[in-house]
C-alpha positions in Angstrom: -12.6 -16.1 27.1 -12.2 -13.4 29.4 -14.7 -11.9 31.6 -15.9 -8.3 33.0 -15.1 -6.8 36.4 -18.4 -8.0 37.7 -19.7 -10.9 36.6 -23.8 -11.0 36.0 -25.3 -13.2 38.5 -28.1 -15.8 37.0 -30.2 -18.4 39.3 -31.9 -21.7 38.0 -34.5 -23.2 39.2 -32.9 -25.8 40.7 -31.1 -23.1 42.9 -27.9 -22.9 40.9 -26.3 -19.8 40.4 -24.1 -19.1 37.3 -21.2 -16.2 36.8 -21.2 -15.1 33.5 -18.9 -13.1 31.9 -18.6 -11.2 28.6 -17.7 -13.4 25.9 -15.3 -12.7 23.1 -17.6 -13.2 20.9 -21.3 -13.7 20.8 -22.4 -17.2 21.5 -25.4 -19.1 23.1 -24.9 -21.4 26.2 -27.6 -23.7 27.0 -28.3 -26.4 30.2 -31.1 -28.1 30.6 -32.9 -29.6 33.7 -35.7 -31.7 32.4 -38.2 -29.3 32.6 -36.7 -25.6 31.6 -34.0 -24.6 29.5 -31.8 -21.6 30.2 -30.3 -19.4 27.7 -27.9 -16.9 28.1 -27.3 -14.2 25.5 -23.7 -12.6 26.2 -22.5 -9.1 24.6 -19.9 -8.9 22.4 -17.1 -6.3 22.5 -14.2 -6.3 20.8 -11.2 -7.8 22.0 -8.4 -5.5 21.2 -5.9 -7.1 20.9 -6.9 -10.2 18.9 -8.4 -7.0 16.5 -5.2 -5.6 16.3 -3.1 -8.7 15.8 -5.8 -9.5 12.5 -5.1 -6.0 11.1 -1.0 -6.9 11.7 -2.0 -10.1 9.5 -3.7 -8.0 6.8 -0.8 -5.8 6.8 1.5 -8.7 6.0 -0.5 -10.0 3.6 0.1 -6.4 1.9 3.4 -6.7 2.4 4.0 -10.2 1.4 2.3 -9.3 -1.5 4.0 -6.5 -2.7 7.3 -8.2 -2.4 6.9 -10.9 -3.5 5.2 -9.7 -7.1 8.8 -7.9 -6.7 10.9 -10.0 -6.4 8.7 -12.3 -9.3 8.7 -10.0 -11.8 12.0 -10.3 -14.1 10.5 -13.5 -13.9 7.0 -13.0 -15.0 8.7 -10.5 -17.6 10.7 -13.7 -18.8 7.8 -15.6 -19.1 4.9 -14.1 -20.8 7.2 -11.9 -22.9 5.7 -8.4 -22.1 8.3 -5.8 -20.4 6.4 -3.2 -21.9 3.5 -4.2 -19.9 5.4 -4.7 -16.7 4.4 -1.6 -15.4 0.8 -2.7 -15.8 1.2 -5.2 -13.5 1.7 -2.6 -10.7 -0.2 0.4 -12.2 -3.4 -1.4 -12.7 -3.3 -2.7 -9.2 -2.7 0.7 -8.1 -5.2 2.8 -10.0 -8.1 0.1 -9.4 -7.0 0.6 -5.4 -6.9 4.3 -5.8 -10.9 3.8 -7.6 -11.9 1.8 -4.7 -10.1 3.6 -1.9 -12.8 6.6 -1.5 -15.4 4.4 -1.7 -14.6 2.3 0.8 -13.7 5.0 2.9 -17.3 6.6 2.6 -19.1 3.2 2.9 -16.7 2.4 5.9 -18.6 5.9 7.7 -21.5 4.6 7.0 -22.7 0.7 7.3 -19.3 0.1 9.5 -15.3 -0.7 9.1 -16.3 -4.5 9.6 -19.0 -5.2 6.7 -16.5 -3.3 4.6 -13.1 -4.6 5.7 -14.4 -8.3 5.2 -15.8 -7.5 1.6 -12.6 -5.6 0.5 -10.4 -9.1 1.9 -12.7 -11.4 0.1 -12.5 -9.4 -3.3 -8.9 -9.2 -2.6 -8.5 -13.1 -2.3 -10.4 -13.7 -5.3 -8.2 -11.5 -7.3 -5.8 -13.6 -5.7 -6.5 -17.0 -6.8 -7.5 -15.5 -10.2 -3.6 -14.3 -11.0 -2.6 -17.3 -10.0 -4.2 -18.9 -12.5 -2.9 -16.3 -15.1 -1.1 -17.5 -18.2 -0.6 -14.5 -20.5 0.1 -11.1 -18.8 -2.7 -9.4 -20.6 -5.1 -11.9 -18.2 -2.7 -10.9 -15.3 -2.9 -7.6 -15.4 -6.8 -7.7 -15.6 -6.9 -9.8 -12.0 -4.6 -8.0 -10.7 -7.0 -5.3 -11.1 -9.5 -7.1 -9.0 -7.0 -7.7 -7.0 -6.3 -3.8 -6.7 -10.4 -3.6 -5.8 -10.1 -5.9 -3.1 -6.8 -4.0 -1.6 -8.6 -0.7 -1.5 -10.2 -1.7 1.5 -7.3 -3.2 3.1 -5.1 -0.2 3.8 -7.8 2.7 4.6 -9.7 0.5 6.4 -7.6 -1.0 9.0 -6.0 2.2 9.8 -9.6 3.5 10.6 -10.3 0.3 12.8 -6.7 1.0 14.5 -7.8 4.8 15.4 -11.7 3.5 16.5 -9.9 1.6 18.9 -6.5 3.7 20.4 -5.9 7.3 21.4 -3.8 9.3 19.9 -1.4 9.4 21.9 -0.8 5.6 21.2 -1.2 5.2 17.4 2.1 6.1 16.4 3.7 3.3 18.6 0.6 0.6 17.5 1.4 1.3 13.7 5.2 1.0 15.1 3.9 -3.0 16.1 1.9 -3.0 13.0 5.0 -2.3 10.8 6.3 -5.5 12.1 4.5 -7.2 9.8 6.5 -5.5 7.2 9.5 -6.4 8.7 8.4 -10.0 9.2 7.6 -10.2 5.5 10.1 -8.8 4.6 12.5 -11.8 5.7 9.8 -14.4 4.8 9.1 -12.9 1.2 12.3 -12.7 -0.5 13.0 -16.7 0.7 9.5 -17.8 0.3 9.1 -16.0 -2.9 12.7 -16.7 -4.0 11.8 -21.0 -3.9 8.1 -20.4 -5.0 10.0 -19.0 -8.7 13.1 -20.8 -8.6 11.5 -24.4 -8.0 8.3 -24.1 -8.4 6.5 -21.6 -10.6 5.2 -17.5 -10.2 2.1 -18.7 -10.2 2.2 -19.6 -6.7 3.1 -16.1 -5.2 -0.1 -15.3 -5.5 -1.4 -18.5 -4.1 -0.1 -17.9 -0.5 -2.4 -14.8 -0.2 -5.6 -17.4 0.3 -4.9 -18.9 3.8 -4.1 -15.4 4.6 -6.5 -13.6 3.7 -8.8 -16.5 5.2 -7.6 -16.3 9.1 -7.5 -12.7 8.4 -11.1 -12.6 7.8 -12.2 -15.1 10.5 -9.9 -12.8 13.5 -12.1 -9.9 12.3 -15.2 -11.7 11.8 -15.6 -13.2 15.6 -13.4 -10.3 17.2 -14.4 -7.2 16.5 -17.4 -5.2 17.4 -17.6 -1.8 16.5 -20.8 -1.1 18.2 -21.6 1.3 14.9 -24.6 3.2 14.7 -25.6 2.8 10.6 -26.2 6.2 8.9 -28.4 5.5 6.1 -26.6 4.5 3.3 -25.8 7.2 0.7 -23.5 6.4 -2.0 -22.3 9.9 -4.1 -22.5 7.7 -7.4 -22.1 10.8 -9.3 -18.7 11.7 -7.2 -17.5 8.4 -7.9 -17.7 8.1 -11.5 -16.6 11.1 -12.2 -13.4 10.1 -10.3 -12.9 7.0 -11.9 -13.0 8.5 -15.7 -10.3 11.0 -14.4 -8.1 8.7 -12.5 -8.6 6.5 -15.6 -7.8 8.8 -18.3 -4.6 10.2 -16.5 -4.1 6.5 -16.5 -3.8 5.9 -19.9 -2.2 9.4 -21.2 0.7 8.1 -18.8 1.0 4.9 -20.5 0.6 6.4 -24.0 3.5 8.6 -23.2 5.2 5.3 -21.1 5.2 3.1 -24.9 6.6 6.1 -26.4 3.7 6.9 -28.5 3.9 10.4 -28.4 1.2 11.2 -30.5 0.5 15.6 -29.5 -3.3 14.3 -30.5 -3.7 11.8 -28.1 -1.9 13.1 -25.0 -3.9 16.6 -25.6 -7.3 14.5 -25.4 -6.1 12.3 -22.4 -5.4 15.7 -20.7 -8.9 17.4 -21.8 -10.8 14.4 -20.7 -8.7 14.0 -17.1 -9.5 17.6 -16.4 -13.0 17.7 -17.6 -13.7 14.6 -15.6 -12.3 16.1 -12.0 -13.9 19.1 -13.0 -17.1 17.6 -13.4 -16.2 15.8 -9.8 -15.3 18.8 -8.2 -18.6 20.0 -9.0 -20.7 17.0 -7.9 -19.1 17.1 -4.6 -20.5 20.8 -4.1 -23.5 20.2 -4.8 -24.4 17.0 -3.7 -25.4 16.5 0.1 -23.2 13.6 1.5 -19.9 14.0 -1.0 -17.8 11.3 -1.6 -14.5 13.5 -0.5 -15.6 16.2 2.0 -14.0 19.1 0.2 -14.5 21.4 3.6 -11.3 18.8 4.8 -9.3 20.7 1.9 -9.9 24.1 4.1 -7.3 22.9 6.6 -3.7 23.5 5.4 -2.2 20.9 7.1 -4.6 18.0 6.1 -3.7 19.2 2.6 0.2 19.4 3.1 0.2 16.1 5.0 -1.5 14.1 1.9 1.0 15.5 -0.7 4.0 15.3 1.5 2.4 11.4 2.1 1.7 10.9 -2.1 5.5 12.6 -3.0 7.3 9.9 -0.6 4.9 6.9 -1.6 5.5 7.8 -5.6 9.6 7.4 -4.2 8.6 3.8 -2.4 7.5 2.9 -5.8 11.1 3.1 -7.8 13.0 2.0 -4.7 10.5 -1.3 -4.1 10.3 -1.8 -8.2 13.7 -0.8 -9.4 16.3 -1.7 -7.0 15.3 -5.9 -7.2 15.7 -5.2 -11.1 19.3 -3.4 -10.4 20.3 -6.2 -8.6 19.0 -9.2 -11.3 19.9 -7.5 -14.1 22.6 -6.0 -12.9 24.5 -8.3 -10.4 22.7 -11.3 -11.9 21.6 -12.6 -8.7 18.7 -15.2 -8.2 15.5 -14.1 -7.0 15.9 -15.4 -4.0 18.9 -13.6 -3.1 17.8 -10.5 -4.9 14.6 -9.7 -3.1 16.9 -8.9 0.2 18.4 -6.0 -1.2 15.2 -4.0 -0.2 14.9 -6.2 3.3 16.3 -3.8 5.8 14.3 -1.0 4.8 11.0 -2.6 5.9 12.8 -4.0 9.1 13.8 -0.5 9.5 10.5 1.0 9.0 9.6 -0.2 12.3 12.0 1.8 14.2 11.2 4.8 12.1 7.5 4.2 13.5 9.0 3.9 17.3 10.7 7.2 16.4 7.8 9.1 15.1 6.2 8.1 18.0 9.0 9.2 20.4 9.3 12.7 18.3 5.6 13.6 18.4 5.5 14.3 22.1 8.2 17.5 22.0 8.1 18.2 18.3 5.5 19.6 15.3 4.9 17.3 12.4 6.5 20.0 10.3 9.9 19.2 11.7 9.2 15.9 12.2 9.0 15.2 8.4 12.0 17.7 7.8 14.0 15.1 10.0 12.4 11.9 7.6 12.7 13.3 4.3 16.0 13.6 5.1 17.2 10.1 5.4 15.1 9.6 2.7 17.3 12.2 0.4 20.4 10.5 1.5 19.7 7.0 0.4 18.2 8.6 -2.9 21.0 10.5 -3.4 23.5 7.4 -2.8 21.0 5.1 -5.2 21.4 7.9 -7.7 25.0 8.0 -7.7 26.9 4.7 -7.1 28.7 2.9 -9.8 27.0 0.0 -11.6 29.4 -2.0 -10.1 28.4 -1.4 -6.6 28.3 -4.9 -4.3 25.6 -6.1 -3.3 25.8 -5.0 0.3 25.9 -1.7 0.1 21.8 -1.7 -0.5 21.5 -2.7 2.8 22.8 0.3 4.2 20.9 2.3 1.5 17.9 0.4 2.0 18.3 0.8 5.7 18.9 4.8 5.7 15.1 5.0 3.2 13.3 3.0 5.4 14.1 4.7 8.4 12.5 7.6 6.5 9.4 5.5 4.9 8.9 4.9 8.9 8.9 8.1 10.2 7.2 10.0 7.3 4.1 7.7 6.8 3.5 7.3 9.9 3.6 10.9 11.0 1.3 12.1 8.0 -1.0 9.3 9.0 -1.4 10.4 12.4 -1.6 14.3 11.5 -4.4 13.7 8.8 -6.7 11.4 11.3 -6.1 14.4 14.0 -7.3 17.0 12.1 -10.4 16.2 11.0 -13.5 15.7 13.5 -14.3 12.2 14.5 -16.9 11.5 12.0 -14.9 11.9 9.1 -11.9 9.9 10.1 -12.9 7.0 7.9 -13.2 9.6 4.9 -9.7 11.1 6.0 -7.6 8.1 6.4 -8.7 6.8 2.9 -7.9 10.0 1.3 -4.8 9.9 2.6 -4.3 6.1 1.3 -6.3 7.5 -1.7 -3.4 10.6 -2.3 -0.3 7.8 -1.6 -2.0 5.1 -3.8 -1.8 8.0 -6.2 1.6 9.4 -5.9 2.4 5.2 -6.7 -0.1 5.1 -9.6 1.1 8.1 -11.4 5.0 7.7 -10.8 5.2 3.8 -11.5 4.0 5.1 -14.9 6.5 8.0 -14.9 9.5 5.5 -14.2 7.8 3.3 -17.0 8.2 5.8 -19.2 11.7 7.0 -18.3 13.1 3.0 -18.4 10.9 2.6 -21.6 12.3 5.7 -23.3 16.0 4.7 -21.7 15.7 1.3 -23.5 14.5 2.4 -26.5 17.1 5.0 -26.9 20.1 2.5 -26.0 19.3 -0.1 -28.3 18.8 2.3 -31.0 22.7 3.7 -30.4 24.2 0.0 -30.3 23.8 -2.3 -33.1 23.1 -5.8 -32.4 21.1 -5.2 -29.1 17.0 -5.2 -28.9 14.4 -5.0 -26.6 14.3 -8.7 -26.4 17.5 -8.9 -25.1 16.4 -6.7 -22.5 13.6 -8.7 -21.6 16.0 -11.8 -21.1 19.0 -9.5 -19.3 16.3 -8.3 -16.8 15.5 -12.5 -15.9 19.0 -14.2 -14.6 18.0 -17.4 -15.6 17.4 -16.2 -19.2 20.7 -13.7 -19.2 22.9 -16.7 -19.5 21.8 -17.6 -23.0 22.9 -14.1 -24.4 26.0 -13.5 -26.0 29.0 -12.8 -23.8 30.5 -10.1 -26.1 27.0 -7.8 -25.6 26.8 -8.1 -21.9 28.6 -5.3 -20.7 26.8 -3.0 -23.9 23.2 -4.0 -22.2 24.1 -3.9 -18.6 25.4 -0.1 -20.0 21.5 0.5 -21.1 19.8 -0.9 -18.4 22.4 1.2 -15.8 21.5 4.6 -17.6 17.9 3.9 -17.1 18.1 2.9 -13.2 20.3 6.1 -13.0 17.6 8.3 -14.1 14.6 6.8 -12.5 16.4 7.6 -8.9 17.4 11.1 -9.8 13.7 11.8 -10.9 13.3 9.7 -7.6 15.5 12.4 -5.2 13.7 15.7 -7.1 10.1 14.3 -5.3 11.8 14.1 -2.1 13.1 17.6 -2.8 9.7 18.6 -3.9 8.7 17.5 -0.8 11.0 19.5 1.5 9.6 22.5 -0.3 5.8 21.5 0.3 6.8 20.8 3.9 8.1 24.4 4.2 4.6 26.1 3.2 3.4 24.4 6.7 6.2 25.7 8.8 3.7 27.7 11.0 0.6 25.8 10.5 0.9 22.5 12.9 1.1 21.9 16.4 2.1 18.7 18.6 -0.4 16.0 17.9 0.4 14.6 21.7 -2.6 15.1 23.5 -4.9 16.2 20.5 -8.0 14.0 20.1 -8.4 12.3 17.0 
C-alpha cells in the first residue's frame, strides 16, 4: 500500500478521524459503530513499477517459450516423425501472431491496453495447455496456432503499456530492464527445458507457460490503471480479412516451394491471390474511416525504414535461434540440455545492447545508431557462415555473444524511433506494426530457411546412396543418432553441414540488405532524446 502526498481527511461520528491514502488497487474498507457504517471508495492508479515488473514476466514467458520449443524440437522431430513439418511448428505460430498483431493493436487504441493485454495472455495460455496435450504434430501445429493468437497481444501490447507509462527519454534503458527477462530465461530455459525432454517428456515445455501466464495476468489485473477514455469501438473487418487471406496465401506458396513442390501452377496462383488480397486491403484502408493500419504513418520515411530495418534483423533472429541448437545436436551431438546454451549469451547480451542504445540515443541519430548494430550482427553472421563443421562448442558463445549485442541495440532503437514518430494517439497502432513487420520478417524467412534445409536434404541424400530423409530425422535427435550406422555418420553430418552453411549466408545477405535500407535514411532522422513520444 502506498499513499499520496496528502492524505484525504475523513471524520466519523464518533469523532474519529481517518488518513486515507490511495490504494494500489481499488478496494472497499468498512467500520462499523452500531449505528452507521462508513465506506470509503479509494482511486486506483497504477503502480508503475509492479506494472512494469508484470510486463518483464510476460516477456519471459516469451522468451522461455521460444527457447525452450528450441531447444525441444530435434526432439519433437524425433518423436512425431514430421521434419518436414518442423517449420510449421514455428511458422504457424508466427503467421497466426502476425494475423492477430494489428488487431490487437487497433483494439488496444480503442477499449484499452488492459482488456486487451489480459485476453491476448488468456488465449495464449490456452494454446498453451492445448500443445501440451499434443500427440501428432499435425494437432501441434494447429495449437500452436492458438497459441500464436494469444502471443499477438503479448508483444505489441506491453510495449504500448511501457511507453503509456515512461518518457522517451527513459524507454530505451526500461526495455534495457525488460530484456532481462531474456537473459534470465535464457539460463533457466536451456536447464529447465533440457530435464523437461531428457527425463520427462516435450510435452511439458509447454506446461510451464500456465503459472506464468497466470501471475502475469493477476499483476496486470489489480495494478494497472490506464485511466483510458474508450473510443467507440470500430473494428475495420474489411482491413482485417483482407490481411489475413494475403498473409495466408504467402503462407502457403512459401511452404509449397519449402516441400519442394514446385509446381509453376501453383506458386503463380499463391502469388495472384497474395497480391490481389493486399491489394484489396490497401484499398479498404483508403476508403474506410478508422483503418486498421493508418496508411498516412507510411508518409514518414523513417517510420517506414525503421520497420523493415526491424523485419530484415528479426527474419536473421529466426535462423540464428532455430538453426544454431540444430548445429549443435546434430552436429556435436550434444543433449538438449547442453545444446540450448549455445544461443545463451546472446540473450544475456541483448541487455547490454539495450543499455547501449540507450546511452547512444542522447548524442547520436538512429541512422548511425543501427549502422553501429548491424554491424555486430554481420560479424557473427559472417563467423556462423564460415566456420568448419568441426567448430567446438564454445566458440558459439562468442558468436552468440557478438549477435546479441546487435539484436539489443537494433530492436531496441527501431522500437523507440517508430513510437516517436507518430502522434500519441496512434502509438498503439505503431508499436504493433512494428511487431506486425518483425513477426513478418520471422514468418516469411523461417519458411525460406525451410525451404533451403528442405531442398539441402533432399539434394544430399539423392547424391549418397544408402542415406534418406529418415536418417535425417534421427541425426537431427541425439538420442536417436546413436542407432544409425557408424560408417554413414560422417556422409549425413556432410548434408546437414551444407544446409546450415547456406541458411546463414542467406542469413548475412538480410543484414546486408539492411545496411543498404539504412543508407536511404541517412538524412531523414534526428536524435530521439528529448522528442515526445
Amino acid at each position: 500500500m502506498y499513499f499520496e502526498t496528502e492524505p484525504r481527511i475523513i471524520k466519523g461520528s464518533l469523532n474519529q478521524t481517518w488518513a486515507v491514502g490511495i490504494f494500489d488497487y481499488r478496494k472497499t474498507l468498512w467500520r462499523a459503530n452500531g449505528r452507521r457504517i462508513f465506506r470509503i471508495m479509494s482511486k486506483q492508479h497504477t503502480n508503475v513499477g509492479i506494472v512494469t515488473g508484470a510486463v518483464f514476466v510476460a516477456t519471459f514467458m516469451s522468451a522461455i517459450e521460444g527457447t525452450i520449443v528450441s531447444t525441444a524440437m530435434p526432439t519433437i522431430v524425433g518423436d512425431l516423425h514430421g521434419v518436414a513439418l518442423m517449420n510449421w511448428v514455428f511458422s504457424i505460430f508466427l503467421l497466426t501472431n502476425a494475423l492477430a498483431t494489428p488487431i490487437y493493436g487497433k483494439l488496444a487504441d480503442t477499449v484499452g491496453r488492459k482488456s486487451v493485454f489480459l485476453a491476448g495472455l488468456l488465449i495464449f495460455i490456452v494454446g498453451s495447455t492445448l500443445s501440451g496435450f499434443s500427440h501428432s504434430m499435425e494437432t501441434l501445429i494447429a495449437w500452436r496456432a492458438l497459441q500464436g493468437i494469444g502471443a499477438g497481444a503479448i508483444m505489441p501490447v506491453s510495449f504500448t503499456i511501457l511507453a503509456d507509462i515512461y518518457p522517451v527519454e527513459q524507454r530505451a534503458r526500461v526495455m534495457g530492464l525488460n530484456g532481462s527477462a531474456w537473459g534470465i530465461a535464457a539460463v533457466v530455459a536451456p536447464l529447465l527445458g533440457g530435464f523437461i525432454v531428457d527425463q520427462l517428456s516435450w510435452h511439458w515445455i509447454f506446461f510451464i507457460n500456465i503459472p506464468i501466464g497466470i501471475i502475469t495476468m493477476g499483476l496486470i489485473w489489480f495494478f494497472l490503471d490506464e485511466n483510458f477514455e474508450r473510443k467507440p469501438f470500430t473494428m475495420d473487418w474489411g482491413g482485417s480479412l483482407w490481411l489475413s487471406v494475403g498473409l495466408l496465401a504467402l503462407m502457403l506458396t512459401f511452404q509449397l516451394l519449402g516441400n519442394g513442390q514446385l509446381s509453376f501452377i501453383w506458386v503463380l496462383i499463391g502469388l495472384v491471390v497474395t497480391g490481389l488480397a493486399f491489394g484489396l486491403f490497401l484499398r479498404q484502408e483508403k476508403r474506410t474511416a478508422d483503418p486498421l493500419i493508418p496508411l498516412t504513418l507510411f508518409k514518414n520515411r523513417t517510420f517506414v525504414i525503421q520497420n523493415l530495418i526491424a523485419a530484415l534483423v528479426s527474419g536473421f533472429l529466426m535462423g540464428f535461434e532455430v538453426y544454431l541448437p540444430t548445429w549443435t545436436q546434430g552436429l556435436l551431438g550434444l543433449l538438449a540440455s547442453q545444446a540450448g546454451f549455445a544461443i545463451t549469451p546472446s540473450s544475456l547480451m541483448w541487455i547490454v545492447g539495450s543499455f547501449i542504445a540507450g546511452r547512444l540515443m542522447l548524442n547520436h541519430t538512429p541512422y548511425q545508431i543501427v549502422n553501429i548494430s548491424l554491424s555486430f550482427i554481420l560479424v557473427g553472421g559472417l563467423l556462423m557462415a564460415f566456420v568448419p563443421m568441426t567448430t567446438p562448442f564454445w566458440c558459439f558463445f562468442v558468436i552468440a555473444a557478438i549477435c546479441g549485442t546487435g539484436f539489443g541495440i537494433t530492436i531496441t532503437t527501431t522500437t523507440v524511433t517508430v513510437q516517436s514518430q507518430v502522434p500519441v494517439e496512434d502509438v498503439g497502432v505503431a508499436t504493433s506494426f512494428n511487431t506486425l513487420s518483425r513477426t513478418l520478417g520471422q514468418t516469411i524467412m523461417i519458411s525460406v530457411f525451410g525451404i533451403i534445409m528442405n531442398l539441402a536434404m533432399a539434394r544430399g541424400v539423392a547424391t549418397h546412396k544408402g542415406t534418406n530423409l529418415t536418417m535425417m530425422n534421427q541425426l537431427i535427435n541425439p538420442q536417436t543418432a546413436k542407432h544409425l550406422p557408424s560408417d554413414l555418420l560422417p556422409t549425413l553430418h556432410g548434408i546437414l553441414y551444407q544446409g546450415l552453411h547456406v541458411i546463414f549466408i542467406a542469413a548475412v545477405i538480410l543484414i546486408v540488405i539492411s545496411f543498404m535500407v539504412n543508407f536511404l535514411d541517412r538524412k531523414g532522422t534526428q536524435r530521439l532524446a528529448g522528442k515526445r513520444g
